[in-house]
C-alpha positions in Angstrom: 3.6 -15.2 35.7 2.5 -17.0 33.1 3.8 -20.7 31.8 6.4 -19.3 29.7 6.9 -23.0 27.7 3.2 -23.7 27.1 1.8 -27.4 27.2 3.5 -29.6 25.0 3.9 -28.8 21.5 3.0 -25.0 22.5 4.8 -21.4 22.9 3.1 -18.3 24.1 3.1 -15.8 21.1 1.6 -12.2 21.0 -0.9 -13.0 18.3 -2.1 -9.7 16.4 -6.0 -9.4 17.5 -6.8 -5.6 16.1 -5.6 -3.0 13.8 -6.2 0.2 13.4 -5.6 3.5 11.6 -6.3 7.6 11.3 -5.2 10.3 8.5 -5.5 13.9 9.2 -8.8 14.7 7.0 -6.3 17.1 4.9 -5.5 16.0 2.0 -2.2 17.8 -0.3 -1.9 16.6 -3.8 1.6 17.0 -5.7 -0.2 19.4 -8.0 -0.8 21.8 -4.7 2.5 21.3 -3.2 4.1 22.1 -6.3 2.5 25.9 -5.9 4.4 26.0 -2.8 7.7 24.9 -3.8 9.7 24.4 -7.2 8.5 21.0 -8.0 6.1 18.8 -10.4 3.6 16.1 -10.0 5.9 13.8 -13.0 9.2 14.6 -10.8 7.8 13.5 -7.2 6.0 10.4 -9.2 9.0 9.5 -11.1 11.3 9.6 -8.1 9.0 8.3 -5.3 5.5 7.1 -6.4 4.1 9.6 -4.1 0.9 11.3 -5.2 -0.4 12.9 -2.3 0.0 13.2 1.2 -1.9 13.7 4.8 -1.3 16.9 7.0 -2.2 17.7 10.4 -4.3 20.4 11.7 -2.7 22.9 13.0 -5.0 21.9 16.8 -4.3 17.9 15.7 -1.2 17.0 17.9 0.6 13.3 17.6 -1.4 12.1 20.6 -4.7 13.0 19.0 -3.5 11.0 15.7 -2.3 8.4 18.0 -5.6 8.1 20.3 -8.0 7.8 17.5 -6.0 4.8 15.5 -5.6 3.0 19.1 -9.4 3.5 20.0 -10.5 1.8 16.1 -7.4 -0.7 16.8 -9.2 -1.6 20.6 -13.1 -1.4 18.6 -11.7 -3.7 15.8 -10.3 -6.3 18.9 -12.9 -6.2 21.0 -11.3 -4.5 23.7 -11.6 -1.9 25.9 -8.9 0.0 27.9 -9.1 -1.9 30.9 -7.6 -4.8 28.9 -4.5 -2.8 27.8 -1.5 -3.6 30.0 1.0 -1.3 27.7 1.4 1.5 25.5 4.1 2.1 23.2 4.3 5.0 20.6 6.9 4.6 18.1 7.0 8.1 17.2 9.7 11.0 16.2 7.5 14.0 16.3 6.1 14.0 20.2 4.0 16.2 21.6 6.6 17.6 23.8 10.2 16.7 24.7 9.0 15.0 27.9 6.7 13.4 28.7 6.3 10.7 26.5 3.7 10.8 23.9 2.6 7.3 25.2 1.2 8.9 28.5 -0.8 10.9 26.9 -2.4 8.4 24.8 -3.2 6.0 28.2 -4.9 9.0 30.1 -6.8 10.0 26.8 -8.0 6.3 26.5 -9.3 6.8 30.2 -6.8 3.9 31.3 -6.8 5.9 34.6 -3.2 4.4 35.5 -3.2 1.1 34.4 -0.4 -0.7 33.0 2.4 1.2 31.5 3.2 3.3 28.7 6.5 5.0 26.8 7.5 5.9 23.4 10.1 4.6 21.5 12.3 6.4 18.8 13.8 4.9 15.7 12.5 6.9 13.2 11.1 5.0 10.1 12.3 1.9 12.2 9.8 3.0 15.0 7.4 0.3 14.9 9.3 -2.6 14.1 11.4 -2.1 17.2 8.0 -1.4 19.4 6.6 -4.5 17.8 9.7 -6.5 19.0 9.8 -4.8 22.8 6.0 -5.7 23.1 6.6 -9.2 21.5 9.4 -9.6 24.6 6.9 -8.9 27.3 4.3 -11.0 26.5 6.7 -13.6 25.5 8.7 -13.6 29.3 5.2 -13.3 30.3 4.8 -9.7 32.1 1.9 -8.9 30.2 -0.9 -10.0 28.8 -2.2 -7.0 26.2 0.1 -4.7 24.0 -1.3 -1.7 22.1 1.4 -0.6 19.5 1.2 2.6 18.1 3.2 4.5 15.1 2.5 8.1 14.7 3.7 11.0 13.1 3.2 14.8 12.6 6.3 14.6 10.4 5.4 17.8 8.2 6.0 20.0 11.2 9.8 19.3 11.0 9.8 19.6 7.3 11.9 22.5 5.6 9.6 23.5 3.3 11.7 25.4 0.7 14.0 22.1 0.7 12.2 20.2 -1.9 14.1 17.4 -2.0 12.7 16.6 1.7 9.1 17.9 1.8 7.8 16.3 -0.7 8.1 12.8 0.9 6.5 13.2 4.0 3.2 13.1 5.3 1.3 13.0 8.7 -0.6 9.8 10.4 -1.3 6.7 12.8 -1.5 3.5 12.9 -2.2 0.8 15.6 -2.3 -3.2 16.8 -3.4 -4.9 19.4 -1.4 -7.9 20.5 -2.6 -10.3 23.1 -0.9 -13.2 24.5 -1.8 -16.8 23.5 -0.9 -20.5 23.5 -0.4 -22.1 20.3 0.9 -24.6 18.5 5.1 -23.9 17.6 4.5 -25.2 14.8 1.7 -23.6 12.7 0.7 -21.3 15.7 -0.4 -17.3 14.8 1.3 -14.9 16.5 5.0 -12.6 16.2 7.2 -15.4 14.9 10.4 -13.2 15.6 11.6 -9.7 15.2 15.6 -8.7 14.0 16.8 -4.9 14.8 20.1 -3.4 14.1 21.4 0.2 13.7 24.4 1.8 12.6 25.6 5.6 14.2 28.1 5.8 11.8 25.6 6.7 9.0 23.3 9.0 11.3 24.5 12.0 8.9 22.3 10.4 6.5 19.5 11.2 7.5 18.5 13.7 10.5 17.0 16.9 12.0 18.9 19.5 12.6 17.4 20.7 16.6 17.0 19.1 19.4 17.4 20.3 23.2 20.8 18.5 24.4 22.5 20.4 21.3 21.1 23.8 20.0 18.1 23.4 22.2 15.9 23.9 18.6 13.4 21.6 16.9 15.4 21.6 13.6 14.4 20.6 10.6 15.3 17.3 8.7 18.0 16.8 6.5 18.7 14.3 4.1 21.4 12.8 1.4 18.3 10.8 -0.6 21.4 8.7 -2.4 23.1 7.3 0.4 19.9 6.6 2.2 19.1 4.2 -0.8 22.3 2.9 -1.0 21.6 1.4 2.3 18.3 0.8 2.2 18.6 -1.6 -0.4 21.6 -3.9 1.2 20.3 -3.3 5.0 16.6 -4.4 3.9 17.8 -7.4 2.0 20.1 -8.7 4.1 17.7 -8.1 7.8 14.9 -9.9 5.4 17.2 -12.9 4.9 17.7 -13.1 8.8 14.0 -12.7 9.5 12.9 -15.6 6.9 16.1 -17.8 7.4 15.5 -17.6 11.7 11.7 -19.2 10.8 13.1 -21.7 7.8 11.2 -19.9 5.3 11.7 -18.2 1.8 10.0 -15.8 -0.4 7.7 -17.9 -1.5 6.6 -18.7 2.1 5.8 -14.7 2.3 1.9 -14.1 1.6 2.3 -10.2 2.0 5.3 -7.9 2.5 4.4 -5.0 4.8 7.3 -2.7 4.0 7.8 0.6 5.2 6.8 3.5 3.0 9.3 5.5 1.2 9.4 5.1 -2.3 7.6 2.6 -4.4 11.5 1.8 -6.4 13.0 1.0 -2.7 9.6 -1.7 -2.2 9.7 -2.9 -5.7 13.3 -3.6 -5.6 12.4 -5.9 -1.9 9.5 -7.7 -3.6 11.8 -8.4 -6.5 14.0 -10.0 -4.8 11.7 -12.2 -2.5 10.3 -12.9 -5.9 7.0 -11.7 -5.2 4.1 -9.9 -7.2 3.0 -6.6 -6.7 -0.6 -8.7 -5.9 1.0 -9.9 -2.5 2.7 -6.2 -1.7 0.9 -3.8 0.4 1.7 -0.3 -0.7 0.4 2.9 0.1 3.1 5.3 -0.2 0.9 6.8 -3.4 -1.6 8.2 -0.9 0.3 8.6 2.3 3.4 9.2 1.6 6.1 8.7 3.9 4.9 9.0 7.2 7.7 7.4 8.9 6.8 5.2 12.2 3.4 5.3 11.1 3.6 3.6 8.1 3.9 0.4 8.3 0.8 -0.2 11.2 -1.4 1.9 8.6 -0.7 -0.1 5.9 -1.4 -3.5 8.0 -4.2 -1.5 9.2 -6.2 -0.9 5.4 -5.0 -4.7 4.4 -6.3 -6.5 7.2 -9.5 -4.0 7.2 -10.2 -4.6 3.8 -9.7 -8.6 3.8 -6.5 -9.3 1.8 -4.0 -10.3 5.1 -6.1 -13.5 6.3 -5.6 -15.5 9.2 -2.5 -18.2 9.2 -0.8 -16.3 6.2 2.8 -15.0 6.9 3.2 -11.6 6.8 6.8 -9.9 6.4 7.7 -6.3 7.9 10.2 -4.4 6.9 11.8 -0.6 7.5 14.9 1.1 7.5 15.0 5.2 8.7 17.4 7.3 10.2 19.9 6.0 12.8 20.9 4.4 10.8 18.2 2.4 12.3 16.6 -1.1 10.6 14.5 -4.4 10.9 12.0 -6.9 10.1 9.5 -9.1 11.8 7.7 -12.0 10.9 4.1 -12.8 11.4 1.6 -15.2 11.0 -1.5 -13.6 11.2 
């Protein structure tokens, strides 16, 4: 096992090496979706900032998202699959009931048995809470090399003719590589610390109405939009507080917020009240939608790709989905 404390002056952190992404090449504007269903570009814009959205092929499965953002997350590290010591997908649309998604990934990859691999379900909250799990094993020191996946065929539990719901959602993957190093407590890169809580009280608030303990259906997902805000807006602020507060930091500490994807009022309201710009947010809920575990690792995946998260800058997730389920991590990249 590895020397948990470091050398003087250092911790072990799992430092984000690679990032990666995938989106279904179908593209559904509002202006198509609202020949489907009773519903106008202005109304989803207004309400959500959505514009468009991703769908899978009907022969595209949640692995095949999954695989393809973990193989450009491993290209964009450096690695290969022999590095990988675990898989997590943070998904809510698997491929089956059992087993898990994760297993598929590691034999697509060609890991041929190494290491270990599961999925994890918190909806929206997905990867944050896979983040933190992997952060906990390379912190105690069982591995060495995390690959952390969110992905999502969410569309395929979608009521369509409930427009209040299919309008929000959208299909994808996204992926990071975390490896174990020793640095510096002070100014070191790595996961600074992750904060997760949940709440079963308030799982009527968001849900699907299947699954094979009850009816033994898929079901399809159900929502009460209002309360869901509600929520979001106290349960974000108040895990965002913890997260900086744990790490003595403030807003203005915070180089990018990473939220999760759901509506563009829900991540204006957050970067309001850190007191930051929309120049140091990272959103994509115009083009992707909401695409539940997956967004957040797809949006770190087009900002690191395209230069604005640098190295040493702190970088601030955030997500709330159904549970209800919610957290945030800190990172300095």
């Amino acid at each position: 096992m590895a020397n948990l404390k470091g050398t003087a002056g250092t911790v072990r952190r799992a430092v984000v090496c690679g990032t990666g992404a995938y989106l279904p090449a179908n593209v559904v504007t509002n202006e198509a979706l609202s020949k489907r269903v009773e519903t106008s570009d202005e109304w989803i814009v207004a309400r959500t900032g959505i514009r468009q959205r991703h769908i899978a092929a009907e022969d595209e499965r949640t692995s095949d998202l999954a695989t393809e953002a973990a193989r450009r997350a491993l290209a964009h590290a450096g690695l290969g699959p022999e590095n990988i010591d675990l898989v997590i997908v943070a998904t809510t649309t698997p491929d089956n009931t059992f087993p898990a998604t994760a297993t598929a990934v590691q034999a697509k990859l060609g890991m041929n048995g190494r290491g270990f691999a599961f999925d994890v379900q918190a909806v929206c909250s997905g990867f944050v809470y896979a983040m933190s799990i992997a952060d906990n094993f390379i912190r105690v020191g069982q591995i060495e090399t995390a690959l952390v996946i969110g992905a999502e065929t969410f569309t395929r539990i979608l009521d369509w003719q409930d427009r209040t719901t299919c309008v929000l959602f959208g299909d994808g993957a996204g992926a990071v590589v975390l490896r174990a190093e020793e640095v510096a407590a002070d100014t070191g890169r790595g996961i600074l610390s992750c904060h997760l809580h949940s709440d079963g009280r308030y799982k009527d608030a968001l849900f699907v109405t299947g699954g094979p303990g009850s009816n033994r259906e898929v079901g399809v997902v159900r929502m009460n939009g209002q309360e869901v805000f509600r929520h979001a807006v106290v349960k974000l602020a108040e895990v965002v507080e913890e997260a900086l507060g744990a790490n003595k930091l403030t807003g203005a500490d915070v180089d990018w917020l990473v939220p999760h994807q759901a509506n563009q009022r829900i991540i204006d309201g957050m970067a309001k009240k850190l007191g930051l710009g929309p120049e140091h947010v990272v959103s994509t809920v115009a083009r992707h939608a909401n695409t539940s575990a997956a967004s957040i690792p797809l949006a770190l995946a087009e900002a690191a790709g395209d230069g604005r998260i640098k190295q040493g800058q702190i970088v601030l997730l955030e997500a709330i989905g159904g549970g209800l389920t919610w957290g945030a991590s800190v990172i300095r990249w």
